[in-house]
ROVEXBA-109067 format. One record per atom (N, C-alpha, C): residue number from 0; residue in three letters; chain; atom name; x, y, z. Coordinates in Angstrom, 1 decimal, decimal comma. Layout:
BEGIN
NURO	num	residu	chaine	atome	u	v	w
NURO	NUM	ALA	A	CA	X	Y	Z
...
//
This chain:
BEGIN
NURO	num	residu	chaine	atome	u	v	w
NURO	0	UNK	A	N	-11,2	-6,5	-23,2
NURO	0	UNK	A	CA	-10,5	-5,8	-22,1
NURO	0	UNK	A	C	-9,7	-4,6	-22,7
NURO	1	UNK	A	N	-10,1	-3,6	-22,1
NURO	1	UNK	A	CA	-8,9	-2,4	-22,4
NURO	1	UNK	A	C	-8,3	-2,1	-21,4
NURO	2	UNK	A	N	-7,1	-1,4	-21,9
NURO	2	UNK	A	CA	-6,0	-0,5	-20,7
NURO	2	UNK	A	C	-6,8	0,5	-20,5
NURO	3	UNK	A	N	-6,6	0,9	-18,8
NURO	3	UNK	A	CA	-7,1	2,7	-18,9
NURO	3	UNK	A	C	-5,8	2,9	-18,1
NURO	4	UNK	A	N	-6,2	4,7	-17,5
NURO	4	UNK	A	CA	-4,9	5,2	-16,6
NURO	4	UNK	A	C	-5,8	7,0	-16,1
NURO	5	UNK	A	N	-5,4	6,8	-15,0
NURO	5	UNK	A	CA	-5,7	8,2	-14,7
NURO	5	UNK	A	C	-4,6	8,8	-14,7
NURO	6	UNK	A	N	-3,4	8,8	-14,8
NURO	6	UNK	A	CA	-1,9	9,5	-15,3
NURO	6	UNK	A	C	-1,3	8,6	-13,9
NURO	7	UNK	A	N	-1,6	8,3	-12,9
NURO	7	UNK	A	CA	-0,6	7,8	-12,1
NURO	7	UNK	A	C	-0,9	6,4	-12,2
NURO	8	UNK	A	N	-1,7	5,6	-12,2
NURO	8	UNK	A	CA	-1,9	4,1	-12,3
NURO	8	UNK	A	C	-2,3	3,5	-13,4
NURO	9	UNK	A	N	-2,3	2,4	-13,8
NURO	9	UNK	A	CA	-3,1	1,4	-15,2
NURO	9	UNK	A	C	-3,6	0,3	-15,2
NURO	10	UNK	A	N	-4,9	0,1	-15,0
NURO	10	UNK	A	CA	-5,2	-0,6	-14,9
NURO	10	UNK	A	C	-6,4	-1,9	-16,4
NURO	11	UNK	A	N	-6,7	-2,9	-16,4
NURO	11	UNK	A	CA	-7,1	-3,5	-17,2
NURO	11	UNK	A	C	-8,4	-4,2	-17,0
NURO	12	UNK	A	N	-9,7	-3,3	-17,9
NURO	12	UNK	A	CA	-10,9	-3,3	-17,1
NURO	12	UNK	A	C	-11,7	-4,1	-18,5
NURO	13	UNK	A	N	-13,0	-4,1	-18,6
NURO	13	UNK	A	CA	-13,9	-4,6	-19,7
NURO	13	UNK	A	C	-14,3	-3,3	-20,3
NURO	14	UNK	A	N	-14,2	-3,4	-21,2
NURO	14	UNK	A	CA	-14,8	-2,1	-22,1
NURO	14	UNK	A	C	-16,5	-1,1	-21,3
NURO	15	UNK	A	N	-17,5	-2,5	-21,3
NURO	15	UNK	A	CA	-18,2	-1,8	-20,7
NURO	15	UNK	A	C	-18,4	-1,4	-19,1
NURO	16	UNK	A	N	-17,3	-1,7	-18,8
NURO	16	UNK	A	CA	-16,5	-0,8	-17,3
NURO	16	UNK	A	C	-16,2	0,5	-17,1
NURO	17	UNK	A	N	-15,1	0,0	-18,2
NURO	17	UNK	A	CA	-14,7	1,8	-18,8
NURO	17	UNK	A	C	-15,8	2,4	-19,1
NURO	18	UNK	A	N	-16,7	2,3	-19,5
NURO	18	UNK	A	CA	-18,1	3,3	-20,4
NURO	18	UNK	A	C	-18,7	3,8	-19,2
NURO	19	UNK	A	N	-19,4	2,7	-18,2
NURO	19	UNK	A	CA	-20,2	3,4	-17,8
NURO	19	UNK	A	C	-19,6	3,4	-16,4
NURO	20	UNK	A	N	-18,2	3,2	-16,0
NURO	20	UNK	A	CA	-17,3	3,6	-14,7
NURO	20	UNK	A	C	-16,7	4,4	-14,6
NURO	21	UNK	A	N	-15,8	4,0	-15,2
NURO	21	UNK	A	CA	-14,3	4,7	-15,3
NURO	21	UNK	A	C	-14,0	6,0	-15,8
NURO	22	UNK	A	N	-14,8	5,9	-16,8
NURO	22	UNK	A	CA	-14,9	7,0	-18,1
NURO	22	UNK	A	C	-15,0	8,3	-17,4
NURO	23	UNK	A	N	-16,2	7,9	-16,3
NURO	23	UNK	A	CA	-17,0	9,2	-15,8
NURO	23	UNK	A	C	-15,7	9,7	-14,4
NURO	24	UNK	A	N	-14,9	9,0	-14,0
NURO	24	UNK	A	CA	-14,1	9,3	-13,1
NURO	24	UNK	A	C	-12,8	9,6	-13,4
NURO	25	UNK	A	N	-12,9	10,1	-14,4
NURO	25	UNK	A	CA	-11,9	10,6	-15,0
NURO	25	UNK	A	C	-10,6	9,9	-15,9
NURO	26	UNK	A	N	-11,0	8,4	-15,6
NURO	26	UNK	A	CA	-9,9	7,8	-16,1
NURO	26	UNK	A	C	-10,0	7,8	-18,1
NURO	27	UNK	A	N	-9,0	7,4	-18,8
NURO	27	UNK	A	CA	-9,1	7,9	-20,1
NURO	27	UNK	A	C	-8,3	6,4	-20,6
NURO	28	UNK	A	N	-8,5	6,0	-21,9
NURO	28	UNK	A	CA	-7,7	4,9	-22,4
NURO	28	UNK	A	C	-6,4	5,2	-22,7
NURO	29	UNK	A	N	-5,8	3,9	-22,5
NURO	29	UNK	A	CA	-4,4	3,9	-23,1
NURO	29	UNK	A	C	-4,2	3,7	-24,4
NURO	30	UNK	A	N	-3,7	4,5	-25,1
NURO	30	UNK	A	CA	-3,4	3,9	-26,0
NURO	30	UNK	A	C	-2,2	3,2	-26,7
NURO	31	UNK	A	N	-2,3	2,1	-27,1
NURO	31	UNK	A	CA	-1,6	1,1	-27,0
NURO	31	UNK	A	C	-0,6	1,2	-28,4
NURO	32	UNK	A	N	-0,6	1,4	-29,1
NURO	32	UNK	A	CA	0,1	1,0	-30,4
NURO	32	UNK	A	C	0,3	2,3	-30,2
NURO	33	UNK	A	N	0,4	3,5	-29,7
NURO	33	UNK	A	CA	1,3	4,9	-30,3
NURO	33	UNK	A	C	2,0	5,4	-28,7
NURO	34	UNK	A	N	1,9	4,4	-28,0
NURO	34	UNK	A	CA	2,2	4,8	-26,3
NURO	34	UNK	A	C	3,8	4,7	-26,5
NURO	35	UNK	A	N	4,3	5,5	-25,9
NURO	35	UNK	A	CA	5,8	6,0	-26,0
NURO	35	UNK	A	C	6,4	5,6	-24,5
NURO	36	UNK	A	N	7,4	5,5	-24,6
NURO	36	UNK	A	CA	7,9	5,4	-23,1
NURO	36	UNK	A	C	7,9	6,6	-22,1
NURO	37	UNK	A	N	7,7	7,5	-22,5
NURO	37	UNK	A	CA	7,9	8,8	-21,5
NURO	37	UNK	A	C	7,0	9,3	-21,2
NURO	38	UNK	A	N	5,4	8,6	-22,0
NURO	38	UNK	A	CA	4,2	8,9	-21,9
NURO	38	UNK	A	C	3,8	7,5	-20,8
NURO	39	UNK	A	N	3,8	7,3	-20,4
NURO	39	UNK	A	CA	3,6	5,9	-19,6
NURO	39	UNK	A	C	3,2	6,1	-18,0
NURO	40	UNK	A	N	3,1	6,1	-17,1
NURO	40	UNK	A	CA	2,4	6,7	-16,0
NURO	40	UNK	A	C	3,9	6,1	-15,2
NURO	41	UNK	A	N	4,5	6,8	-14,3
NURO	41	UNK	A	CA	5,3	6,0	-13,9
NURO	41	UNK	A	C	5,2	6,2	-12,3
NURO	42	UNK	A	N	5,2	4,9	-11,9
NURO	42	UNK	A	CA	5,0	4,4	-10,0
NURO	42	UNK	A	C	5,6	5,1	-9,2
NURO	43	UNK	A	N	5,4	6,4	-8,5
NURO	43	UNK	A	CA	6,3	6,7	-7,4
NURO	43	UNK	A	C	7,2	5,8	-6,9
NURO	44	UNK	A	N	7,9	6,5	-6,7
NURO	44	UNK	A	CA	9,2	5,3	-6,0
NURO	44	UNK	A	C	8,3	5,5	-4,9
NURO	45	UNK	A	N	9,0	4,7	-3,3
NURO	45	UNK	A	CA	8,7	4,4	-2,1
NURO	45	UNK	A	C	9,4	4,3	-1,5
NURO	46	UNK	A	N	9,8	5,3	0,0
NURO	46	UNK	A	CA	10,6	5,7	0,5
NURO	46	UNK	A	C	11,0	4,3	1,3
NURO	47	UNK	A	N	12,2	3,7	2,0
NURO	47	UNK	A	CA	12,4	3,1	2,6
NURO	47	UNK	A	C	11,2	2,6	4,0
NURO	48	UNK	A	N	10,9	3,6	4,3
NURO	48	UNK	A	CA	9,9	3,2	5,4
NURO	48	UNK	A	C	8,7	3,2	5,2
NURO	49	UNK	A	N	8,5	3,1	3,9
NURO	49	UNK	A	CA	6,5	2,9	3,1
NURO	49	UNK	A	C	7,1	1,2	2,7
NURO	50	UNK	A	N	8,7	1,0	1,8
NURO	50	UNK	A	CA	8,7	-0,6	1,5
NURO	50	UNK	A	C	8,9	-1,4	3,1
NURO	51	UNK	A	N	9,3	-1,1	3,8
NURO	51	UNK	A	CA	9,5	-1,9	5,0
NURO	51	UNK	A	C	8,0	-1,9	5,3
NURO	52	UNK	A	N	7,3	-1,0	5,9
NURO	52	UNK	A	CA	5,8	-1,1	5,9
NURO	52	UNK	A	C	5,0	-2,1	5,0
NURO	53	UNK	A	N	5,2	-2,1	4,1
NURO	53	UNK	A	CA	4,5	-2,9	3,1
NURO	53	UNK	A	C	5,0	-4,5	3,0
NURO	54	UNK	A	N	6,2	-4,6	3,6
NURO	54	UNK	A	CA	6,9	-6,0	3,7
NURO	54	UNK	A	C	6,1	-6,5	5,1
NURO	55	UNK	A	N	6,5	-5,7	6,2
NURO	55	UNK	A	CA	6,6	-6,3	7,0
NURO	55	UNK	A	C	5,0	-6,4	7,2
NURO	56	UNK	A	N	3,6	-6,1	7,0
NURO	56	UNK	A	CA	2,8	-6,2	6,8
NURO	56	UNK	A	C	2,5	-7,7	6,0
NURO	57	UNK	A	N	2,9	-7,8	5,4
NURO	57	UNK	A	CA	2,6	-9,0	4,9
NURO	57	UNK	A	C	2,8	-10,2	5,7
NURO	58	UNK	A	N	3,7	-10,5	6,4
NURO	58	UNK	A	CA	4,0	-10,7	7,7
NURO	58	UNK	A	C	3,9	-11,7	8,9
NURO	59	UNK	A	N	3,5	-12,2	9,0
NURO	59	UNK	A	CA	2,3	-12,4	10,5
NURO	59	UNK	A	C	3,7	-11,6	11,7
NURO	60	UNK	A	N	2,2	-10,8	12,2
NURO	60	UNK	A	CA	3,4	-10,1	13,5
NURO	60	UNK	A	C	4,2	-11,5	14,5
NURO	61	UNK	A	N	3,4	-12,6	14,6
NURO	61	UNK	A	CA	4,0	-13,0	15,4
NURO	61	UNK	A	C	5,4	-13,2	14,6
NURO	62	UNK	A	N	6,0	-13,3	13,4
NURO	62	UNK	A	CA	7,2	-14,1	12,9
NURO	62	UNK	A	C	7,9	-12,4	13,5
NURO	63	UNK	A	N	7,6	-11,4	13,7
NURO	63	UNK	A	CA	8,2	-10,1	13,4
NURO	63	UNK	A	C	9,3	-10,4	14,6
NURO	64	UNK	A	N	10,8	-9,9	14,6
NURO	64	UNK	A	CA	11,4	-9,8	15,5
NURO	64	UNK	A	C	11,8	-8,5	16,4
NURO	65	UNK	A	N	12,3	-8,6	17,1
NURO	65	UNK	A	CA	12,5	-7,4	18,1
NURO	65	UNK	A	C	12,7	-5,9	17,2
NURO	66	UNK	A	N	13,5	-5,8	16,6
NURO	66	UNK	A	CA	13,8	-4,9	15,9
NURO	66	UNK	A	C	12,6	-4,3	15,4
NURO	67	UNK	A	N	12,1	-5,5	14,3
NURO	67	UNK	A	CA	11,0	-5,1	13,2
NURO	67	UNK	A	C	9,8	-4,3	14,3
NURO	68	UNK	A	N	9,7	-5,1	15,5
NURO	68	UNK	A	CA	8,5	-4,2	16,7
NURO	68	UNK	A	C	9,0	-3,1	16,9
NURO	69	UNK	A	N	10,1	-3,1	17,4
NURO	69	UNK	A	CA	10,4	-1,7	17,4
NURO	69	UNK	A	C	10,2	-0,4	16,4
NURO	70	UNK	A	N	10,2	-0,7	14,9
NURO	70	UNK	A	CA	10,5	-0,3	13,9
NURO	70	UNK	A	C	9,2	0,2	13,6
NURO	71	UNK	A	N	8,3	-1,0	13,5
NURO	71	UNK	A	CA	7,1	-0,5	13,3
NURO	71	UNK	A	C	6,0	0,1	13,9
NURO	72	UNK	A	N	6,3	0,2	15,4
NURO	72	UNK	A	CA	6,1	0,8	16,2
NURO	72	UNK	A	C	6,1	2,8	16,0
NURO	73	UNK	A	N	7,3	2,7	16,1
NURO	73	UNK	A	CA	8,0	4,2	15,3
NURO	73	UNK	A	C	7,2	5,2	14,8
NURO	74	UNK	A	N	7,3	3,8	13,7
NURO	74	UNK	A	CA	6,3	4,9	11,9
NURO	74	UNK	A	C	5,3	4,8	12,1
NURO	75	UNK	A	N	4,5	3,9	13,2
NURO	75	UNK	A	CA	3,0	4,3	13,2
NURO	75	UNK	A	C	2,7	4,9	14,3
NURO	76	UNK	A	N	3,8	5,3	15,1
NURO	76	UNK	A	CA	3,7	5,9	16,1
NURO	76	UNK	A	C	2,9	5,6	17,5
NURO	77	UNK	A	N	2,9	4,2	17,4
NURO	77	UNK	A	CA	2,3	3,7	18,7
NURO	77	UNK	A	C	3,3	3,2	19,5
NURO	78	UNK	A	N	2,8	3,8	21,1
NURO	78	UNK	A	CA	3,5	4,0	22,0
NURO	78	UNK	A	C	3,8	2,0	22,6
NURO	79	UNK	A	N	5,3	2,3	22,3
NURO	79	UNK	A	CA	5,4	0,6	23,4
NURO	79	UNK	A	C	6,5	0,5	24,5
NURO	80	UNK	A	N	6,5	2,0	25,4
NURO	80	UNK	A	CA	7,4	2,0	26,2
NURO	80	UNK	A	C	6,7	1,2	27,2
NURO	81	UNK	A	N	7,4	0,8	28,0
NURO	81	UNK	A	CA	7,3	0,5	29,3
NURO	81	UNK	A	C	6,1	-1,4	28,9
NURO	82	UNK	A	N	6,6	-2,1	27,3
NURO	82	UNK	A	CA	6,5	-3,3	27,4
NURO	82	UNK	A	C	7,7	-4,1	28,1
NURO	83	UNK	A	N	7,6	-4,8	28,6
NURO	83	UNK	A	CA	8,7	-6,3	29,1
NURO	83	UNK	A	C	9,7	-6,7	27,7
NURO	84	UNK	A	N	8,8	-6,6	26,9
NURO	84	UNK	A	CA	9,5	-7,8	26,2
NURO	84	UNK	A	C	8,2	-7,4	24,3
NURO	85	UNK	A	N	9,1	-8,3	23,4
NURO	85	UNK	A	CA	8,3	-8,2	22,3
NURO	85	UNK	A	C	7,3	-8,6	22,0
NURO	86	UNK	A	N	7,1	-9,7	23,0
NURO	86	UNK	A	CA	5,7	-9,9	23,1
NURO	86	UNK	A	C	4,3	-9,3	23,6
NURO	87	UNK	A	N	4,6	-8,2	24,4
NURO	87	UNK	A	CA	4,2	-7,4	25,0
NURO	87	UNK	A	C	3,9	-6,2	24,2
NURO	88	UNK	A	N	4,7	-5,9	23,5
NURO	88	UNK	A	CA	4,7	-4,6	22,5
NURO	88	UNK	A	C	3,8	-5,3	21,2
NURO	89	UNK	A	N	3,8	-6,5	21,0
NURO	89	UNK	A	CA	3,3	-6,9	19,8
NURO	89	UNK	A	C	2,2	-7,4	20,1
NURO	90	UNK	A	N	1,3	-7,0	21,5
NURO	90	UNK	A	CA	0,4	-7,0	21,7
NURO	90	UNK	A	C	-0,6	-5,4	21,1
NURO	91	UNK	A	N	0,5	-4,6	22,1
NURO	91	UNK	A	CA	0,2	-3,5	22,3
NURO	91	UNK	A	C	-0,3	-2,8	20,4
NURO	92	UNK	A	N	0,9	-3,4	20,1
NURO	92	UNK	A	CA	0,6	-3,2	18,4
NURO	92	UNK	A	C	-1,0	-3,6	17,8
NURO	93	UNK	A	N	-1,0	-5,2	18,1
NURO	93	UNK	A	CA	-2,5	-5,7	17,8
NURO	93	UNK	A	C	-3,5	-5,1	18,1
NURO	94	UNK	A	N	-3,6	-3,8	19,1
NURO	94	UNK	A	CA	-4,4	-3,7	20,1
NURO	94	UNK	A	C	-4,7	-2,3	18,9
NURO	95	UNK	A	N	-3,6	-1,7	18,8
NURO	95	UNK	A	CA	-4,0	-0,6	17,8
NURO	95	UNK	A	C	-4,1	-0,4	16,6
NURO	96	UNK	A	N	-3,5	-2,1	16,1
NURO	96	UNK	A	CA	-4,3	-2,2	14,5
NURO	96	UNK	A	C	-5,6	-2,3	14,6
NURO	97	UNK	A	N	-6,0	-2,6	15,7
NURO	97	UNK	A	CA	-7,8	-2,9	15,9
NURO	97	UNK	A	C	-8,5	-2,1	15,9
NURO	98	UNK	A	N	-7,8	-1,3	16,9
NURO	98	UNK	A	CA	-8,3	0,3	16,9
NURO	98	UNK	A	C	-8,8	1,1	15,1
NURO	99	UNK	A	N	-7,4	1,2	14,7
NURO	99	UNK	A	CA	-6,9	1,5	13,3
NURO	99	UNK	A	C	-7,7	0,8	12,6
NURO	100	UNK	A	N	-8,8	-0,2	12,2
NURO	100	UNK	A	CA	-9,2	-0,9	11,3
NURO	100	UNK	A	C	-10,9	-0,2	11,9
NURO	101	UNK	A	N	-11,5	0,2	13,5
NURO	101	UNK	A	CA	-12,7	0,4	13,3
NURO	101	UNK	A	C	-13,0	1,3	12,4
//
């Protein structure tokens, strides 16, 4: 197994991965024994509303509470005016992750 990195990510592949994959997609090896800390690819941070996205995804919508519907609603910009209730909106939600997933 070797490390590779395209400068933003690192990942840990089989040598002959890297040869006849990776290599050609620009990714390049890490190297390990002279790799410095300021040479190191470092993870964009993640603004508050990419970690809440990424949490509450994990999720099952049904556990999601009124808020979090509302919330997520928002940043994906799907419309849930004129639901009753959270149940209703977290329909409306399901309806357009479906959409979102064809």
């Amino acid at each position: 197994m070797v490390k590779i990195t395209n400068g933003a990510n690192v990942f840990e592949v089989t040598r002959g991965a890297f040869d006849g994959i990776y290599s050609r997609q620009g990714y390049r090896l890490v190297n390990e024994g002279k790799a410095q800390k300021d040479e190191a690819p470092k993870a964009p941070e993640m603004s508050d509303d990419d970690k809440f996205l990424a949490d509450i995804e994990e999720k099952p919508i049904s556990q999601w509470n009124k808020e979090e519907v509302k919330r997520y609603a928002e940043l994906k910009g799907i419309d849930i005016s004129g639901t009753k209730n959270a149940n209703e909106a977290k329909e409306r939600i399901k309806q357009a992750m479906a959409t979102e997933q064809e």
